[in-house]
C-alpha positions, 0 to 999 in steps of 0.5 A: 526518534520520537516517542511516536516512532520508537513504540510505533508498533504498540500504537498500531496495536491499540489502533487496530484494537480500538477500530474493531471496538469503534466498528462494533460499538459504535457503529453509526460513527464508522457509518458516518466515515464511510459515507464520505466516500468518492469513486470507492476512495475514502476522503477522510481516510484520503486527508490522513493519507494525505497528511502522512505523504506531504512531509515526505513530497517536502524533501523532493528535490526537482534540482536531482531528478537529473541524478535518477538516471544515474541509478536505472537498477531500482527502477528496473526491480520495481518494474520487473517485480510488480509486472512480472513477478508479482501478479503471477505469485499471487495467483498462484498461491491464491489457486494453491490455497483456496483450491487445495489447501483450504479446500476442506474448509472453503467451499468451491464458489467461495474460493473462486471469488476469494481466489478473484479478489487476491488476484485484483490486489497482486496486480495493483502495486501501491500509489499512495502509503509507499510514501509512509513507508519510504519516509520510515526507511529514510527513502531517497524522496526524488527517487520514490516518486519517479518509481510511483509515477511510472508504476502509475503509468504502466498501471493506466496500460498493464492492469486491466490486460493482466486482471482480464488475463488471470481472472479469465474475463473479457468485460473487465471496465477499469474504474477509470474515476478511482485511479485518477482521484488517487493519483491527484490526492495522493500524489500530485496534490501533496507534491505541489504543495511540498514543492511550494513549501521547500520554495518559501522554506529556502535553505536545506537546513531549514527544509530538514528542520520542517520535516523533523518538526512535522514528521510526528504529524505523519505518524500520527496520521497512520495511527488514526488511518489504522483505526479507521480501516479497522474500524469500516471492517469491525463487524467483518473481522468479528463475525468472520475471523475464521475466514479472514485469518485463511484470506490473510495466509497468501497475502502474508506470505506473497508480501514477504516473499516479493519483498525478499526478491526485491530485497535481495536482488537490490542488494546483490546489485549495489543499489543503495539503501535509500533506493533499495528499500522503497523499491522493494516496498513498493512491490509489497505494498498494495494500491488497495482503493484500485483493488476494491472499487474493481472488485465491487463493480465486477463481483459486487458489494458483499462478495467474497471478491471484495472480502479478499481486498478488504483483508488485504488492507487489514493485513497490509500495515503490521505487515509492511511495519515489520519490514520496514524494521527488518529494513531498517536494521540491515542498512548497515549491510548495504553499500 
């Protein structure tokens, strides 16, 4: 492992530090960030992104796309968990927290907007950073992005009839422009480019070699997303902790727990560990830039809709990081 790698955690600390820092301080720099923005997708944030996925595309092997077929169980957990399951757990334990617990504290119209928020990020399953994470567990590279692809199709059907749903609205216009901006940037554009380069790379040693030598590229990609994400939200996290710390609860909690079911129903059926921890990671992960945009077009910019999916973005990184350890150490475990 590399220096990058080994302390990865520590430097997604000072990330995280140094964005709040930036989005207070320095603030026309964040502002300058921000503006860079098209169809509620950041572009700058969108190039590290980038940057971070492409390594990983790089190891995409076209030639084993007929082995998939082989390995239908991952798929369907990933299927099964982020329709089935996971929008539904996430509004429950929005309306358990935000209608009771918290009660005291929230009062009723803020919750129900905090409440609308989680539930537009539990029906969004990640498209973009569950690359990163793949790549950190040593994810199959094929299959992860067999998983993404018909998640993003199921997506383009099941989204909006499952937010119309839980939320109780009928005018519920899907950002049609941010899904299929994300789509091209996060994955098509990366996959043609990894494909291109594997083709002139030619053989598999040199292909690996490539990976290893720009894998430290990627992590340092992640390094400077988080600092920027925290930096857009500095002047939030400051003025608004108290708030911040009860939205992230539910959201802590839904993403260990839909893990833990994905996790372990991947281990009590066999599935391999370079299938089983993307496939579990996906569901846990958030395809936040979908999540935003709908809750700014339906609840607007300073809501407390947009609030909730923004701190789901905070809370997302040192979140998925702790499990991707936790993946990491048990791959012994798994067949």
């Amino acid at each position: 492992m590399s220096i990058f790698e080994r302390y990865l955690s520590l430097w997604i600390a000072l990330a995280m530090g140094a964005g709040i820092l930036l989005g207070n301080f320095a603030p026309s720099v964040i502002t300058a960030i921000a503006a860079t923005e098209v169809a509620s997708v950041n572009l700058v944030v969108a190039v590290l992104i980038w940057a971070m996925v492409y390594p990983m595309m790089v190891g995409v092997d076209p030639a084993s796309l007929r082995d998939v077929a082989k390995q239908p169980r991952g798929l369907m957990i990933t299927l099964v968990v982020n329709w089935l399951i996971k929008p539904f757990t996430m509004a429950a334990l929005a309306v358990l927290f935000f209608q009771y617990v918290f009660a005291p504290w929230i009062p009723p119209e803020d919750a129900m907007q905090y409440i609308a928020g989680l539930i537009l990020l539990g029906a969004a399953p990640c498209t973009a950073m569950v690359f990163v994470w793949s790549q950190l567990t040593r994810g199959d590279e094929t299959y992860t992005l067999l998983q993404v692809s018909v998640n993003d199709l199921i997506m383009v059907i099941a989204f909006a009839p499952i937010v119309a749903f839980l939320l109780g609205v009928t005018d519920l216009t899907v950002p049609w422009s941010t899904l299929v901006l994300s789509v091209v940037l996060f994955i098509a554009l990366p996959l043609v480019a990894g494909l291109l380069t594997r083709k002139r790379l030619g053989s598999a040693e040199a292909i690996a070699a490539f990976q290893a030598r720009v894998k430290p590229y990627s992590v340092v990609g992640l390094i400077v997303t988080v600092m920027i994400l925290f930096g857009l939200q500095g002047q939030v996290i400051v003025s608004k902790p108290f708030i911040i710390v009860l939205i992230a609860v539910p959201i802590i909690l839904q993403s260990y727990g839909i893990f833990a079911i994905a996790y372990a129903a991947a281990f009590a059926l066999k599935v391999p560990h370079r299938i089983a921890a993307p496939c579990a990671l996906i569901g846990t992960s958030n395809f936040f830039e979908l999540a935003v945009a709908v809750a700014i077009s339906l609840f607007g910019l300073n809501s407390g809709a947009a609030l909730a999916t923004v701190v789901g973005v905070l809370v997302e990184v040192p979140v998925m990081l702790t499990l991707v350890a936790f993946a990491n150490r048990t791959r012994a475990r798994f067949s």
